[in-house]
C-alpha positions as CSV (number, residue, x, y, z in Angstrom):
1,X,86.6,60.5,112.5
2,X,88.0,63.7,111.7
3,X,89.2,66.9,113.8
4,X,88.2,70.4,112.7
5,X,91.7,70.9,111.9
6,X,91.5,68.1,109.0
7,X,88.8,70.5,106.9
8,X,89.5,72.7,104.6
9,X,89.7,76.2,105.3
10,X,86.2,78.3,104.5
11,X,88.3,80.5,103.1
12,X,89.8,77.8,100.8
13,X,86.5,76.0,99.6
14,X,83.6,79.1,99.8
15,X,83.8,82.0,97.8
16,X,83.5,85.3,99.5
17,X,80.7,87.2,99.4
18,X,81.0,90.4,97.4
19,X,81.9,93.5,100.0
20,X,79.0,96.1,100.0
21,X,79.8,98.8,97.3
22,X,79.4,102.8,98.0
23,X,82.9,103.1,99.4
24,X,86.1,106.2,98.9
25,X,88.3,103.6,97.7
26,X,89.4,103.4,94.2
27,X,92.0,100.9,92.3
28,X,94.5,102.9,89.5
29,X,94.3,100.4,86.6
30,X,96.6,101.9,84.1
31,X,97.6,105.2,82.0
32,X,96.5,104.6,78.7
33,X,97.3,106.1,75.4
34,X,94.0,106.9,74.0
35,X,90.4,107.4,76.0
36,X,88.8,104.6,74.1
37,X,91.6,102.5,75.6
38,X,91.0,103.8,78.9
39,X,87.1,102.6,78.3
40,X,88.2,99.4,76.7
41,X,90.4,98.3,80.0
42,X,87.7,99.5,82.3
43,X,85.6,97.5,80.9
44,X,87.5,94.5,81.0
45,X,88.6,94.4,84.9
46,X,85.0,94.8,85.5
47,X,84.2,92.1,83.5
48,X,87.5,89.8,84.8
49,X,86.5,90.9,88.0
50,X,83.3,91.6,89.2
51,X,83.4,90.3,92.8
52,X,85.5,93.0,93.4
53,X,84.0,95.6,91.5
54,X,80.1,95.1,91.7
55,X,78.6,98.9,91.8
56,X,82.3,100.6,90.5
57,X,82.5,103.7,88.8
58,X,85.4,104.7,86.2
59,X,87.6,107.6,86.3
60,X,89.7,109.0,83.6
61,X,92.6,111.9,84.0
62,X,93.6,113.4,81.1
63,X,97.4,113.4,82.4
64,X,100.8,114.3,81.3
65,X,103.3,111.8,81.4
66,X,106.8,112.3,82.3
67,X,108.1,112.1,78.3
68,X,105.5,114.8,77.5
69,X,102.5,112.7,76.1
70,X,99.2,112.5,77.1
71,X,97.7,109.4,79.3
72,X,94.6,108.2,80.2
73,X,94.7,107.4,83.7
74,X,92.4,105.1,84.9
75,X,90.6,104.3,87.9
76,X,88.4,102.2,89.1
77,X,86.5,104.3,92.1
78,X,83.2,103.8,94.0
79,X,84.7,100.5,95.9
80,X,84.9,99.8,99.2
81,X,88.6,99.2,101.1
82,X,87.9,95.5,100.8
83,X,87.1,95.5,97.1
84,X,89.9,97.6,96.0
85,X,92.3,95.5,98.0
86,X,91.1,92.5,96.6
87,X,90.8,94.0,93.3
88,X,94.2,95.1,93.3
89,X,95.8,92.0,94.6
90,X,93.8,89.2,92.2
91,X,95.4,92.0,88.9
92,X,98.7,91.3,91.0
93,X,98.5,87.9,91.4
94,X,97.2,87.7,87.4
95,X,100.5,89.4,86.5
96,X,99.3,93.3,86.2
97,X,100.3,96.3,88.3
98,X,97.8,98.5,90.1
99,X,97.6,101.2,92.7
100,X,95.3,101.7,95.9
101,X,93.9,105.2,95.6
């Protein structure tokens, strides 16, 4: 017979609901080069991940960088705390940078 503590955490086997969109939170994705490469990366963390980003907006800054150019900064905006957290730390743990706006 086995003791509670011999399962698997629910946290380890289920996956998590998706947290309710509508939120203030927003997820900085990247300063890009061009708008179309703004769209293109939006795109794809929505796509990548879209239990963090169900119901997101996008956001682009037209921005100058430090070196003079112009960037693209993007966000990903709409979310709620919990999405952009776990947006932002699944691009982490995938290798990427991000910042919690």
């Amino acid at each position: 017979r086995r003791s509670a503590s011999d399962w698997p955490s629910a946290a380890k086997t289920e996956p998590r609901p998706a947290p309710t969109a509508g939120g203030t939170s927003g997820v900085q994705i990247g300063a890009f080069s061009t708008p179309s490469l703004a769209d293109r990366e939006f795109a794809a963390m929505v796509g990548r991940y879209p239990q963090f980003t169900a119901g997101a907006e996008k956001r682009v800054q037209e921005v100058t960088a430090s070196n003079g150019s112009t960037v693209y900064r993007t966000t990903v905006t709409g979310l709620s705390r919990d999405q952009a957290t776990g947006l932002c730390n699944a691009i982490k743990a995938a290798g990427g940078d991000c910042f919690l706006r």
